[in-house]
N, C-alpha and C positions, 0 to 999 in steps of 0.2 A: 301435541300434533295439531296444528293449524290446520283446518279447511280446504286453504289455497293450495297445500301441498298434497293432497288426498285426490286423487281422479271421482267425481262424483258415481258412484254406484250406480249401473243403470235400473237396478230395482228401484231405485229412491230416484232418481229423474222420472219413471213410469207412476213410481205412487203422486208426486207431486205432479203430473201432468192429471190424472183424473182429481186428485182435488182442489186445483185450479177450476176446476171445471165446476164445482157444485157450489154453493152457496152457502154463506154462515159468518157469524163473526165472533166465533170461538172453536176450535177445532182440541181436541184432546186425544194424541198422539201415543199410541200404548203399545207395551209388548215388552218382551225381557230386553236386558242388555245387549249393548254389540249390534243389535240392529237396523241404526241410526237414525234414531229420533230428532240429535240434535243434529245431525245434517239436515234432515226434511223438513223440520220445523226452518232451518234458516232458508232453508229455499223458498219456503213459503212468504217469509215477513220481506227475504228480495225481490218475489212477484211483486207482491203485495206496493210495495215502495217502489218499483221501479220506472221510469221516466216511458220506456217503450217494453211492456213486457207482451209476450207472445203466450200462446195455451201453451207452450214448452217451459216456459217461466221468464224469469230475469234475464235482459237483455247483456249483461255484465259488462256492458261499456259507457254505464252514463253514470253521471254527478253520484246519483242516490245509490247506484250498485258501487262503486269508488266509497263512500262512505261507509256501507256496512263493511268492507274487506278492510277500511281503518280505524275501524270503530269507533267514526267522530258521525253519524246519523241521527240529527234533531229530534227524529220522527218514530226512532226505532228505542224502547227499553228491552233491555234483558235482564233478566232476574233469576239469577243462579246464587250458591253457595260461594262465599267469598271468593273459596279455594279454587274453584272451578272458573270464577270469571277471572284469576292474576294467572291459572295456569291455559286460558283459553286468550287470551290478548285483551278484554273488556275492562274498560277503565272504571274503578269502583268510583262512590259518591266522594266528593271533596273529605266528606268526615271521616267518613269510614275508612280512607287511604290515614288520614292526618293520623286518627287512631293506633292505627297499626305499623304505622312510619315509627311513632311514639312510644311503641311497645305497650300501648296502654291495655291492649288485648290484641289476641292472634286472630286470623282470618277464621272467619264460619264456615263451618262443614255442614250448613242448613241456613235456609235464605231467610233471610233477619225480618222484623216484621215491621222495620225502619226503612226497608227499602222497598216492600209492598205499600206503605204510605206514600213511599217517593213515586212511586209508579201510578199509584189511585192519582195522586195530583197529575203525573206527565199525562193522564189519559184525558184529562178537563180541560188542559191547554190545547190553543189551537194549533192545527195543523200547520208546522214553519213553511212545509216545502209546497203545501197543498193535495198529495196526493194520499191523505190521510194517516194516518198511526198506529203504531202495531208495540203489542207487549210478547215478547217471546220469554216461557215461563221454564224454565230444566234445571235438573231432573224436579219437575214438579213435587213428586213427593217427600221432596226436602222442604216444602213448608212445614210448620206444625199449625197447629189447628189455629192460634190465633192469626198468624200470618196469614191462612185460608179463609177464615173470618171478614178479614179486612179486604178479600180478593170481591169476596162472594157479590155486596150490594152493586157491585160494577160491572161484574162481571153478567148480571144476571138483567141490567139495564145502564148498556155501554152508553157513554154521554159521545156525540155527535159521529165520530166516523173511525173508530179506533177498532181495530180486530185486534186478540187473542189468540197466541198457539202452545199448548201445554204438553210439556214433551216428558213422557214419564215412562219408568223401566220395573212399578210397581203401582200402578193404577188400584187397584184392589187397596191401598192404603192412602188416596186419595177420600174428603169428605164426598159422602154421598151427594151432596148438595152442590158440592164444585162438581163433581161426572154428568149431574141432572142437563147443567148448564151448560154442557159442551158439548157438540158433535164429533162422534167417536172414532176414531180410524185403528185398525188393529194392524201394524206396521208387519207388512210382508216378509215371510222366512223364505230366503230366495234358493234357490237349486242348486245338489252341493257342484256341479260345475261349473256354474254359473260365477258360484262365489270364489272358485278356484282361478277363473281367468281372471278373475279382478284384483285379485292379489296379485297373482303373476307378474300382472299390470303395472303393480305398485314396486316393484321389480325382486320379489320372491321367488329364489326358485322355485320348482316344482312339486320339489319331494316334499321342501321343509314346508310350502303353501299347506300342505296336505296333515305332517305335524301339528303346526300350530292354528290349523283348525281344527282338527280333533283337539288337542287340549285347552281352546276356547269353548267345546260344546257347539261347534257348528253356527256361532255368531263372527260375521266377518269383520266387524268393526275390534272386536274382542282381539280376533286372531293377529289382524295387520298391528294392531297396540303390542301384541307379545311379539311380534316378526320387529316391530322397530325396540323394543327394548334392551337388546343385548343378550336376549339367551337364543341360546342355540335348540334344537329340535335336539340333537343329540342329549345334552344335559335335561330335557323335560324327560326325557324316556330312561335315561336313567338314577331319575328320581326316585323311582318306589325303590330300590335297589339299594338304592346310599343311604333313605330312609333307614330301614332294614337296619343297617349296620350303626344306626346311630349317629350317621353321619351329617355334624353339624354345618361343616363347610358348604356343603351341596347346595345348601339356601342362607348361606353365610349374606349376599347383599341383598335380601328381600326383605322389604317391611315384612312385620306383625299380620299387616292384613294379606298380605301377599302369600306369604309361607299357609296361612290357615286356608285359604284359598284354595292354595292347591293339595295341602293337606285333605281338603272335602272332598275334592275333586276324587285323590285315592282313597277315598274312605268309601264316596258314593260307588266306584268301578270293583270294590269287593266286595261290595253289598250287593251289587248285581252278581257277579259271578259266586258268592256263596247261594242264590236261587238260582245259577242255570240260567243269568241274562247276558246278555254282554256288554263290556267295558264301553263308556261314551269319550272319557280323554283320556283313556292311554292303550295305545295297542295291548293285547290279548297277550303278547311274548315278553311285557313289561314287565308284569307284574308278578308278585312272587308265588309261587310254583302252590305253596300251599296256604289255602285262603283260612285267614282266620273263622275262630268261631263266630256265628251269628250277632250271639249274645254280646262276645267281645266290641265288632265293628260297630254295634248299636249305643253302647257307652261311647266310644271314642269318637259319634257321630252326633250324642247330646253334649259331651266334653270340647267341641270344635264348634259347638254350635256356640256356647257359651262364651267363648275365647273371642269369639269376633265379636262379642259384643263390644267390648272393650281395646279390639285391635286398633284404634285409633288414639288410644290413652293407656300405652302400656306403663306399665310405673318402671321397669327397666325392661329394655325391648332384646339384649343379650339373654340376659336371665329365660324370657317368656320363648326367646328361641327353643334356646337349651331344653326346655321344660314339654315344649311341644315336640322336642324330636323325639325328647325320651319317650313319653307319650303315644307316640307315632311305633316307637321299636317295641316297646312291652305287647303294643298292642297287635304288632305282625308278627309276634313272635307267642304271642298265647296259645294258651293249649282248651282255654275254658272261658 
């Protein structure tokens, strides 16, 4: 989902108007998922770069705003996880494409610490356009520690006119030493009406708007990602249900990570309601009539915990289906 095709959020046009406004030149963007880090970081690095920009931001009609919307920008690095710069439009390093063209390795799902080197040098070069140069860093916490190492000496004394914006959906597993260095914004959770016309917007109906943000947890970026995916608000809700029955087709085209996902999702909503709280993503009428024992949902919540660690390297992803339905049904059908 490209940028260009998303109506900017007016929560995230109001957070990027006040921090326009303050001063710094490293900013470090935080808060859970879903609520759009990496939009407000790029409006920032398009102020930042742009020819005529206003305290509203980027003018969106000259040279430098044309460049970042083609991702040919002299002036601008981004530095994401492979997968996320081929599935975002960002054109990776001559090597790293020739690589992976070659099959000599798959894209990184964690930002290489060959391309925080790349970045330390774009940051010592000079400005091409003259309106100085910005590193845009997401999800930040997909460095590992040497890559944050190699951030740290620069970050902490930028060479001539370069700003920094680090866009992260788990800051707490950020080095202390990069958080030191940055000034902090803790990314607005906007009002659920609010978030409701914006979908709308995106041309969601009403009811299903309402769906698939309850089954996001009330993140809008989250919600409009499941409204464009191809499932239906019908099929989220009657998920616990098909679970139940063993029912493997129900998440027959979902990754590994996807199925555990939502797996958590109904595991967290009967752990609330075995105490007497209420459900976060799935209506109250979802879910099945009689809530497992404590004991039970509290395994099948260290057992799902574990499953995603590896959900991105399943050894066979049918098999770990299967395995997690079963899983799923023993454990809504427990008596202890």
């Amino acid at each position: 989902m490209s940028e260009a095709t998303v109506a900017l959020a007016p929560w995230i046009a109001a957070q990027r108007t006040s921090l326009l406004a303050q001063r710094g030149h490293a900013w470090l963007l935080q808060g859970p998922s879903g609520l759009g880090q990496y939009a407000l970081g790029l409006e920032l690095v398009r102020a930042w770069l742009c020819d005529a920009p206003t305290e509203q931001g980027a003018c969106g009609q000259c040279s430098s705003c044309h460049a970042i919307d083609v991702r040919t920008h002299a002036d601008l690095c981004v530095l994401m996880p492979e997968v996320q710069m081929m599935a975002l439009g960002w054109p990776l390093s001559e090597k790293a494409q020739a690589d992976i063209d070659d099959k000599k390795r798959k894209p990184s799902r964690e930002i290489r610490v060959e391309a925080m080197r790349d970045a330390v040098e774009f940051s010592q070069r000079t400005s091409a356009r003259g309106k100085g140069k910005a590193v845009l860093v997401y999800p930040a916490e997909q460095m590992n520690h040497i890559t944050a190492n190699a951030l740290l000496k620069t970050l902490e004394e930028p060479p001539g006119d370069v700003r920094f914006v680090l866009a992260s959906e788990a800051a707490h597993q950020l080095l202390p030493t990069i958080r030191s260095r940055c000034l902090g914004h803790t990314m607005v959770w906007p009002a659920q009406d609010q978030m409701l016309r914006w979908l709308q917007g995106q041309g969601i109906a009403a009811d299903a708007a309402v769906s698939f943000l309850r089954a996001a947890g009330g993140r809008p970026d989250d919600a409009l990602a499941l409204a464009r995916s191809g499932r239906s608000p019908q099929a989220w809700s009657a998920l616990p249900q098909a679970v139940a029955k063993g029912d493997v087709t129900a998440l027959g085209d979902w990754s590994p990570a996807q199925v555990i996902d939502a797996l958590q999702k109904l595991c967290h909503d009967l752990l609330a309601a075995s105490v007497g709280g209420a459900p976060r993503y799935f209506a109250p009428a979802d879910l099945p009539k009689a809530v497992p024992p404590l004991g039970a949902l509290t395994r099948w919540s260290r057992a799902l915990a574990k499953a995603a660690r590896t959900a991105d390297h399943p050894f066979n992803a049918g098999l770990m289906l299967e395995a997690l339905v079963a899983q799923a049904r023993n454990t809504l059908h427990s008596k202890h």
